[in-house]
C-alpha positions as CSV (number, residue, x, y, z in Angstrom):
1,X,-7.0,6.2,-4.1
2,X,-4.5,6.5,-6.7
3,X,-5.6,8.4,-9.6
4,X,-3.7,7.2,-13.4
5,X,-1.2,10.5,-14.2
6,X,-2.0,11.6,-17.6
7,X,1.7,12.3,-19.3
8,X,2.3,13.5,-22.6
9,X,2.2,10.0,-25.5
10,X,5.7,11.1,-26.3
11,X,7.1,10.4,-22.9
12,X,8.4,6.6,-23.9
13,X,9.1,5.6,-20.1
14,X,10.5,2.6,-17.8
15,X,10.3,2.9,-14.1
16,X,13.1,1.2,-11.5
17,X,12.4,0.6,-8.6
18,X,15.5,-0.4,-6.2
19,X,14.3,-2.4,-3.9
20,X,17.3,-5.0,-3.2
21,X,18.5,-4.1,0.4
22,X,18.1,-6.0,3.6
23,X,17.2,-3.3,5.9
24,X,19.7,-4.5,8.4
25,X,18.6,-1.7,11.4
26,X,15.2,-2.9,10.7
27,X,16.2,-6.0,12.6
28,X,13.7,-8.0,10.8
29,X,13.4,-11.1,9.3
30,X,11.9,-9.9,5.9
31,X,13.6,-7.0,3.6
32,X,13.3,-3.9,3.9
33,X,10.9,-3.2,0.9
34,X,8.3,-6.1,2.5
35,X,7.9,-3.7,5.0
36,X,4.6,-2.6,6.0
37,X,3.1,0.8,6.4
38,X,-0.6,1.1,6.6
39,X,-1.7,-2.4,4.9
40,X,0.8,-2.5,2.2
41,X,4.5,-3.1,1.8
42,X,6.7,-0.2,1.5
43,X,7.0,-1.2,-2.4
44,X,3.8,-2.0,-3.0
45,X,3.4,1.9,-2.1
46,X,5.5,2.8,-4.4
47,X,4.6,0.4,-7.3
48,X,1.0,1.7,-7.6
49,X,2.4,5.6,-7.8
50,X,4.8,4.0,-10.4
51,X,1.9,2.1,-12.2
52,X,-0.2,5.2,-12.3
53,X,2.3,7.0,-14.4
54,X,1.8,4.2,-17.0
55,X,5.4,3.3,-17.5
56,X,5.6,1.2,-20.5
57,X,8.4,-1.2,-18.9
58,X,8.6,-1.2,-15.2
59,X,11.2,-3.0,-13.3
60,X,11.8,-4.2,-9.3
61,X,15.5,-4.8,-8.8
62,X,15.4,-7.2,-5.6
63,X,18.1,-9.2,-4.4
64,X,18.3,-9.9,-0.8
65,X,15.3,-13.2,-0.4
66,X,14.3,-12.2,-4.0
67,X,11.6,-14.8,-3.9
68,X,9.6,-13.3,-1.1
69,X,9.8,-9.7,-3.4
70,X,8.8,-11.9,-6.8
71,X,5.8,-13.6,-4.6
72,X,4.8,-9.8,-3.0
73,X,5.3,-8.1,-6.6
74,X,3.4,-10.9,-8.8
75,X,3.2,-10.0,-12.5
76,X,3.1,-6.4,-11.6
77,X,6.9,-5.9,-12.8
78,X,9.6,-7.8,-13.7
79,X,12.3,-8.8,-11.3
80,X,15.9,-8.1,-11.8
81,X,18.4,-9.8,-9.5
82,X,21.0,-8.2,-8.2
83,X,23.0,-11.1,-7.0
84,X,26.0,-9.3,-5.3
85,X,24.4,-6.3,-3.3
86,X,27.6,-3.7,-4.2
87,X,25.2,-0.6,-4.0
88,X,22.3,1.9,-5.9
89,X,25.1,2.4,-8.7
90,X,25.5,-1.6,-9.6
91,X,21.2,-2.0,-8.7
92,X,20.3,0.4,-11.4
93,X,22.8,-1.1,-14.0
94,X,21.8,-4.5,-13.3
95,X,18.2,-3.1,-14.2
96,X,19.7,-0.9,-17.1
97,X,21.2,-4.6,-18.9
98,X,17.5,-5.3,-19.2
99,X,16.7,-1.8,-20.8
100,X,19.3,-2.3,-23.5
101,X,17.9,-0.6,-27.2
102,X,15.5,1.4,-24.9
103,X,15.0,4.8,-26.1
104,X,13.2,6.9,-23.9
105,X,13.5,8.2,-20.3
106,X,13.9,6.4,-17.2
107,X,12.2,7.1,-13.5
108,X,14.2,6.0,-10.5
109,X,12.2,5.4,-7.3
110,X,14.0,4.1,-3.8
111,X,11.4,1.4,-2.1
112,X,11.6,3.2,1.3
113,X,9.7,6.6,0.1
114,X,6.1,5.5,0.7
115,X,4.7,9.0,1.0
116,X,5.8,10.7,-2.1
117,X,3.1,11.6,-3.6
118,X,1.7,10.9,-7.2
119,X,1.5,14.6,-7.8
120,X,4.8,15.2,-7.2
121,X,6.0,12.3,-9.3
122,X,4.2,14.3,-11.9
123,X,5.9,17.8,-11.2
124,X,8.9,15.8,-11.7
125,X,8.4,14.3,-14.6
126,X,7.0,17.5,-16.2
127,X,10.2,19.9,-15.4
128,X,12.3,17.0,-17.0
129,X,10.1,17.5,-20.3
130,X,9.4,20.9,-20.6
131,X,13.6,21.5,-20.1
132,X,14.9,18.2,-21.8
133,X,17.2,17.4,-18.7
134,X,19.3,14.8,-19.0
135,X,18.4,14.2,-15.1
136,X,15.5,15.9,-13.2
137,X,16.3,14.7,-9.4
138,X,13.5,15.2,-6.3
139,X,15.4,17.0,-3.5
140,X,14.3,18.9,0.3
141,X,15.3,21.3,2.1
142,X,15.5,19.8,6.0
143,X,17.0,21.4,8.9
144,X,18.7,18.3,10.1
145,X,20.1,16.8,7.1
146,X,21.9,14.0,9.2
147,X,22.4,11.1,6.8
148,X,21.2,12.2,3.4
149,X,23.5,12.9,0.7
150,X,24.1,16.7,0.2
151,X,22.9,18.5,-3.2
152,X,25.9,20.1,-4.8
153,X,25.8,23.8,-6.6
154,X,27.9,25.8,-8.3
155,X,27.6,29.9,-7.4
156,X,25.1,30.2,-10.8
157,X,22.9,27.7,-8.5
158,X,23.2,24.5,-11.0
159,X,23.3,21.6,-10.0
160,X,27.0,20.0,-10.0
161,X,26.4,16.7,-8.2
162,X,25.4,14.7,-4.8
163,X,27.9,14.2,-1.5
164,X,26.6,11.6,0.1
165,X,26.6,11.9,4.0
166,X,29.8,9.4,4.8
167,X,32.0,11.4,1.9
168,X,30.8,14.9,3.3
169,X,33.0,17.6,4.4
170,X,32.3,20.1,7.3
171,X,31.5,22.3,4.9
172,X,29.0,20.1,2.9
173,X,27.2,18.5,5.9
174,X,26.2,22.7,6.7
175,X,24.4,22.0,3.4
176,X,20.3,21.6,3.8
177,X,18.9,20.7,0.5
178,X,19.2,16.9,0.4
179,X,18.4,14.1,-2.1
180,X,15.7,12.6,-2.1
181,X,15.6,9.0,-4.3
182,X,13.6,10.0,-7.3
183,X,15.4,10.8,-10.4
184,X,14.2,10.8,-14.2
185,X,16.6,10.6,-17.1
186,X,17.3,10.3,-20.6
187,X,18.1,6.7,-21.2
188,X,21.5,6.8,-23.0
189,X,22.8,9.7,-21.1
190,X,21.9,7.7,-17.4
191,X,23.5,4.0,-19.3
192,X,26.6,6.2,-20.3
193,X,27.1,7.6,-16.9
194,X,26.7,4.1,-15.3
195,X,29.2,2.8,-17.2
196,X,31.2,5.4,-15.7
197,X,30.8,5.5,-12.2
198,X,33.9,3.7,-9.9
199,X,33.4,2.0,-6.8
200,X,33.6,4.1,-3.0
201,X,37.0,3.5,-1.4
202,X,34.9,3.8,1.8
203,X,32.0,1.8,1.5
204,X,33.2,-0.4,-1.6
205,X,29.8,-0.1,-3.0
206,X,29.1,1.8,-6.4
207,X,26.7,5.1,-5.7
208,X,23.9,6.2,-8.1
209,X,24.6,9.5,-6.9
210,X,27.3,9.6,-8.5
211,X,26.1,9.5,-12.1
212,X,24.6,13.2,-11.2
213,X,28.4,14.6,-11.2
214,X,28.8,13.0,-14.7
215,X,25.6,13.9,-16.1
216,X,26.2,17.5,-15.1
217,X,29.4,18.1,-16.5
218,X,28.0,16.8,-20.0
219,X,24.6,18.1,-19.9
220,X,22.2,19.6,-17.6
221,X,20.6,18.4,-14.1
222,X,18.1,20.1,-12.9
223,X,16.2,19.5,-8.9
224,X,12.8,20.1,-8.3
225,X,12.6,21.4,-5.0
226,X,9.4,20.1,-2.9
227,X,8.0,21.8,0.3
228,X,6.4,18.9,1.7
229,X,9.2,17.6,4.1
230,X,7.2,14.7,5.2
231,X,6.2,13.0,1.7
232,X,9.9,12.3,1.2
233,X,11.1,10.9,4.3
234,X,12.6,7.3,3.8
235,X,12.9,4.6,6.8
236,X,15.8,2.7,7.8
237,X,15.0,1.3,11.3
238,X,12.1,0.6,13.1
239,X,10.7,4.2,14.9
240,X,11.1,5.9,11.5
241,X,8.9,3.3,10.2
242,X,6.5,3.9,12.8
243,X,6.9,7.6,12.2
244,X,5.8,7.4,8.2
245,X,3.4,4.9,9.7
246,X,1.5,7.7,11.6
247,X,2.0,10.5,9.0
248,X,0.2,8.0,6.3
249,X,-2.7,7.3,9.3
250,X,-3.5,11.0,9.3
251,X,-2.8,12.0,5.8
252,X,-5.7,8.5,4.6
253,X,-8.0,9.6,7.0
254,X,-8.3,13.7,6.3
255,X,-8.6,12.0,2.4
256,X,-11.7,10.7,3.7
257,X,-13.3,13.2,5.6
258,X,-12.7,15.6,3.2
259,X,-14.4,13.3,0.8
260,X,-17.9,13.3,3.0
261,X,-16.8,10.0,5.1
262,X,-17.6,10.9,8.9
263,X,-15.1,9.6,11.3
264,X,-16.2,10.6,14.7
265,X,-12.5,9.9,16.5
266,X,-9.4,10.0,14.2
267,X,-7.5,9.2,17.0
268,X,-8.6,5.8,17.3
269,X,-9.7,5.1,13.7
270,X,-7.4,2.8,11.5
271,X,-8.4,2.8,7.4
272,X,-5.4,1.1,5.8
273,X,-4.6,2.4,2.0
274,X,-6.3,0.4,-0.7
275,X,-9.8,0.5,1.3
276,X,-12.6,2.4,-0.6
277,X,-16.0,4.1,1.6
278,X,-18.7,5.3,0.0
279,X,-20.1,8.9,0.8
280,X,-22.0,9.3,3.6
281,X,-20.5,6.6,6.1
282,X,-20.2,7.1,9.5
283,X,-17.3,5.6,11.0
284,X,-17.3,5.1,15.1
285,X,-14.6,5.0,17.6
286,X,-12.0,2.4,18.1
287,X,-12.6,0.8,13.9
288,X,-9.9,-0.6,11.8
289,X,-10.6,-1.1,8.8
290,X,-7.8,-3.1,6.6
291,X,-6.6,-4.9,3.5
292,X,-8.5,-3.2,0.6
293,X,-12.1,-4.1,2.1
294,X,-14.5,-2.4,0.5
295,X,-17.6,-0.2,2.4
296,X,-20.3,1.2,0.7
297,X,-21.9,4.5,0.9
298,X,-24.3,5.3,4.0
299,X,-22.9,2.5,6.2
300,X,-22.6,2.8,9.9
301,X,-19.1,0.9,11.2
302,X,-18.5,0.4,14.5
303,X,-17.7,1.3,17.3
304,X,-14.6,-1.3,18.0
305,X,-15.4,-2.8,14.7
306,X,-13.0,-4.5,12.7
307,X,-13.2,-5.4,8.9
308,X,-10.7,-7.0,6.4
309,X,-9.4,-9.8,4.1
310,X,-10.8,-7.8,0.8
311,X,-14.7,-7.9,2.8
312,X,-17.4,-5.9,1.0
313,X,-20.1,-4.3,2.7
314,X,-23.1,-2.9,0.8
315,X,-24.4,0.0,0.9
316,X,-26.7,0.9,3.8
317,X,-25.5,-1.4,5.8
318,X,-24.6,-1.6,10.0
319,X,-21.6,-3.1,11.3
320,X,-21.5,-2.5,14.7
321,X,-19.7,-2.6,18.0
322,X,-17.4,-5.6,18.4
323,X,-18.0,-7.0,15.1
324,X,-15.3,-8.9,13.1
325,X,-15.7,-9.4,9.2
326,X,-12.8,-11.3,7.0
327,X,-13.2,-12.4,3.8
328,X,-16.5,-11.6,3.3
329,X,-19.2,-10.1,1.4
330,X,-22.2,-8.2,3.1
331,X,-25.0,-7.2,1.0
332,X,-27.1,-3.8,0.9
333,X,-29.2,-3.1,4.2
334,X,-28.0,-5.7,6.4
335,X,-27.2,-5.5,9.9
336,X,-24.3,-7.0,12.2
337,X,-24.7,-4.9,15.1
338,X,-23.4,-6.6,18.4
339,X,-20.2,-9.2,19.0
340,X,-20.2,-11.6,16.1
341,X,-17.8,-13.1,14.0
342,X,-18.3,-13.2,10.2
343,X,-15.8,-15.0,8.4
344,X,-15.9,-16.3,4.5
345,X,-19.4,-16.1,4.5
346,X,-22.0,-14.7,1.5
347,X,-24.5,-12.9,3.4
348,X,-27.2,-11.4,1.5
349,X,-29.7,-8.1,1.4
350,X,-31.6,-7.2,4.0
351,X,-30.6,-9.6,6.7
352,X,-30.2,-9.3,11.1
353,X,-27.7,-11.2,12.4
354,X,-27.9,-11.2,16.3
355,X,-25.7,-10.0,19.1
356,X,-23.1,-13.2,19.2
357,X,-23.8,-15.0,16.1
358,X,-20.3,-16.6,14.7
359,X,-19.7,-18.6,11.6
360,X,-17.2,-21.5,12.7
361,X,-15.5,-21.5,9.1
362,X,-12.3,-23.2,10.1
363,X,-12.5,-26.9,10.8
364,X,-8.8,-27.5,11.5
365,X,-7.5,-28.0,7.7
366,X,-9.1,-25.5,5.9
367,X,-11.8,-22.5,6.0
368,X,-15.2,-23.1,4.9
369,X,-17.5,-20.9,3.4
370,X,-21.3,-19.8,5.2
371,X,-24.2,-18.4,2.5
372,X,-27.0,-16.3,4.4
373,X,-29.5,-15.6,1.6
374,X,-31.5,-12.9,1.7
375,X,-34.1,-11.6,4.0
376,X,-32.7,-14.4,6.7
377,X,-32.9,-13.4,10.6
378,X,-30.4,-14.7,12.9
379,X,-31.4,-15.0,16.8
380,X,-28.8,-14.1,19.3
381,X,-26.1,-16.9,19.8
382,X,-26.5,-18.6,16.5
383,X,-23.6,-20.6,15.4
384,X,-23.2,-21.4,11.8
385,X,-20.5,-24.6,11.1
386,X,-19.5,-24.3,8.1
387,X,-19.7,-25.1,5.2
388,X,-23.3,-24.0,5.8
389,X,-26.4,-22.7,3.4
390,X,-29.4,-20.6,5.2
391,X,-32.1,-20.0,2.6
392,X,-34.3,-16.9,1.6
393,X,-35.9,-15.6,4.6
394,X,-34.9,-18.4,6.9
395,X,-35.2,-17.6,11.2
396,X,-32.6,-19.0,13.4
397,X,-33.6,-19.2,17.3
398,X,-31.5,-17.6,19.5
399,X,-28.6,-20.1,20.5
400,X,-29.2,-22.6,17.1
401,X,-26.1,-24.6,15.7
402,X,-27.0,-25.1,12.4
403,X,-24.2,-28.4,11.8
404,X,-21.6,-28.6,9.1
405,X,-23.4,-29.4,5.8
406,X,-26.5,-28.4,6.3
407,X,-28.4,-26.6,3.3
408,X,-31.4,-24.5,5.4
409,X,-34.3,-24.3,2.6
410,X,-36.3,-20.8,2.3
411,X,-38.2,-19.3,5.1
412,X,-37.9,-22.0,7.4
413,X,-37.4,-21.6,10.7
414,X,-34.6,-23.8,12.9
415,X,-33.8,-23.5,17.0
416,X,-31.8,-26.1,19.0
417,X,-28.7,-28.0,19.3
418,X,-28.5,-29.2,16.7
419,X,-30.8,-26.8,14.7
420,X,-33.7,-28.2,14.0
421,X,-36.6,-27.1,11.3
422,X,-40.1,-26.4,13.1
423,X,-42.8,-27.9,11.5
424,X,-45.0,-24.9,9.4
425,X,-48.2,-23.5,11.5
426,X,-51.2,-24.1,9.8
């Protein structure tokens, strides 16, 4: 659901994306940006918002278990190791030794913003062209700033740096407009300031917050101010990844109804981000629907239906009440409606499975693959071991095991244990 941002040809632009941290309150084996939210990791989130900006260089600094972020990225971005994790300052110059004769400007993204969205990457990538900042920066104003670091201004209202929340005085923690993690800047201006910036007597880590000081005092920062609160929360432990969690559950599913998809209970309805419905679906109580399957339009799904693993289903289709597809692909008109299992199986157009019919695709090394042509009817209780082929039109009795192997030919008709092919009627 992320639309390509059209930005002017003369913006020559790299994206960062700082993504090196382990996430240590998240008290989890995997870092913090291979967290997941909604279907996809935290960075994946915010790779596709940098993607759809159509950076012409776009970067991933990763450093603690760097080759689970390289696998999770692919060929996406390229990966810059920061080996020594001393901070946002030393990530963003470690990315910056790889921008070196870049001439352009330069978007900064955090990996724990998930929610921001692409529209307000856009209003921030417009005020830095339209007033040639040498930093446009994304800040909120929040009644509880707790840990964010404070945005500094002088009595004209410019902007004069960032306190970060340890540093903060009693005076600067009273402050409520807070920085968010998404900057744009010139290139040499930002690779200037980095080489700058010293490292925190506190925290003995260098700050990226602390180019914004430098920056100001030679040229001009400017924030953009956004109203939505919840599009720029971050996550550092556990229940505030739970709580962007549910935000990103309500805000994906009022997307689709307000596209024409009918879902009769939010409340117990899970569509992960990267799934596509077509118009006119009716989605039933107690459905999850996950990793970027694909529904067509005028589909009835569930209730207590379950769909994944990148499964298609065609358009006019029924998937009904505790039915499980993974890895599949359902064609137009067909109908699953009662208690099966449909797993890395072709199943064609206009086909009934009945209530209980499973494909066994997993033989104990490896998952095998079940073909249900079109036109095929499936009796109640059929079991499918794959790797199996049903034919054109072919009738399974109810509580048929067609065996591993087996190529069913067109319109025949098979019952029994083992499945067995009647003999044609005269």
């Amino acid at each position: 659901m992320i639309k390509k941002l059209k930005t002017k040809r003369s913006l020559n632009l790299a994206a960062i994306i700082l993504a090196a941290g382990k996430g240590v309150r998240m008290r989890s084996a995997l870092p913090k940006a291979l967290q997941t939210i909604c279907g996809e990791t935290m960075l994946n989130h915010v790779l596709r918002k940098v993607e759809a900006i159509r950076a012409k260089r776009v970067l991933v600094v990763a450093g603690h278990k760097i080759d689970l972020v390289r696998k999770s990225v692919g060929g996406r971005a390229e990966i810059v190791h920061q080996k020594k994790l001393l901070g946002s300052g030393h990530a963003l110059n470690q990315a910056a030794k790889g921008l070196i004769g870049f001439k352009g400007s330069v978007l900064v993204m955090y990996c724990d913003i998930p929610l921001l969205s692409q529209g307000t990457v856009a209003r921030l990538l417009a005020n830095h062209v339209a007033r040639s900042t040498d930093c446009s920066l994304l800040s909120v104003t929040l009644d509880d700033p707790s840990s964010y670091g404070r945005i500094q201004r002088d009595p004209a209202g410019r902007v004069t740096g960032i306190v970060e929340s340890l540093d903060a005085g009693a005076a600067e923690k009273r402050i409520q407009e807070v920085n968010v993690g998404c900057y744009v800047f010139k290139s040499a201006p930002l690779f200037r300031a980095l080489r700058q910036i010293k490292r925190n007597p506190k925290k003995k880590e260098y700050y990226l917050t602390d180019v914004i000081a430098i920056l100001a005092r030679q040229g001009r920062v400017e924030a953009v101010v956004t109203q939505d609160r919840g599009e720029v929360l971050g996550a550092n432990t556990r229940p505030e990844l739970a709580g962007l969690e549910k935000m990103m559950d309500e805000r994906l599913l009022n997307q689709w109804i307000d596209k024409g998809i009918r879902i009769r209970d939010p409340k117990t309805t899970i569509i992960d981000a990267g799934v596509e419905i077509g118009h006119d679906t009716v989605i039933l109580p107690h459905t999850v629907i996950e990793e970027r399957s694909v529904i067509g339009k005028n589909c009835t799904i569930g209730p207590f239906a379950r769909i994944r693993g990148a499964s298609r289903v065609g358009d006019h289709s029924v998937v009904g009440n505790f039915v499980e597809v993974v890895r599949s692909r359902i064609g137009h008109h067909t109908q699953i409606k009662h208690l099966s299992y449909i797993g890395d199986a072709a199943v064609g157009s206009f086909v009934n499975i009945g209530a209980g019919t499973i494909t066994a695709n997993y033989d104990g090394k490896k998952k095998n693959q079940t073909v249900i042509k079109d036109g095929a009817h499936l009796g109640s209780g059929t079991v499918l071991v794959a790797p199996v082929t049903l034919g054109r039109g072919v009738i399974t009795g109810a509580g048929a095991v067609v065996t591993r192997g087996q190529y069913v030919p067109d319109r025949a008709v098979v019952v029994g244990v083992p499945a067995r092919k009647l003999p044609r009627k005269k």
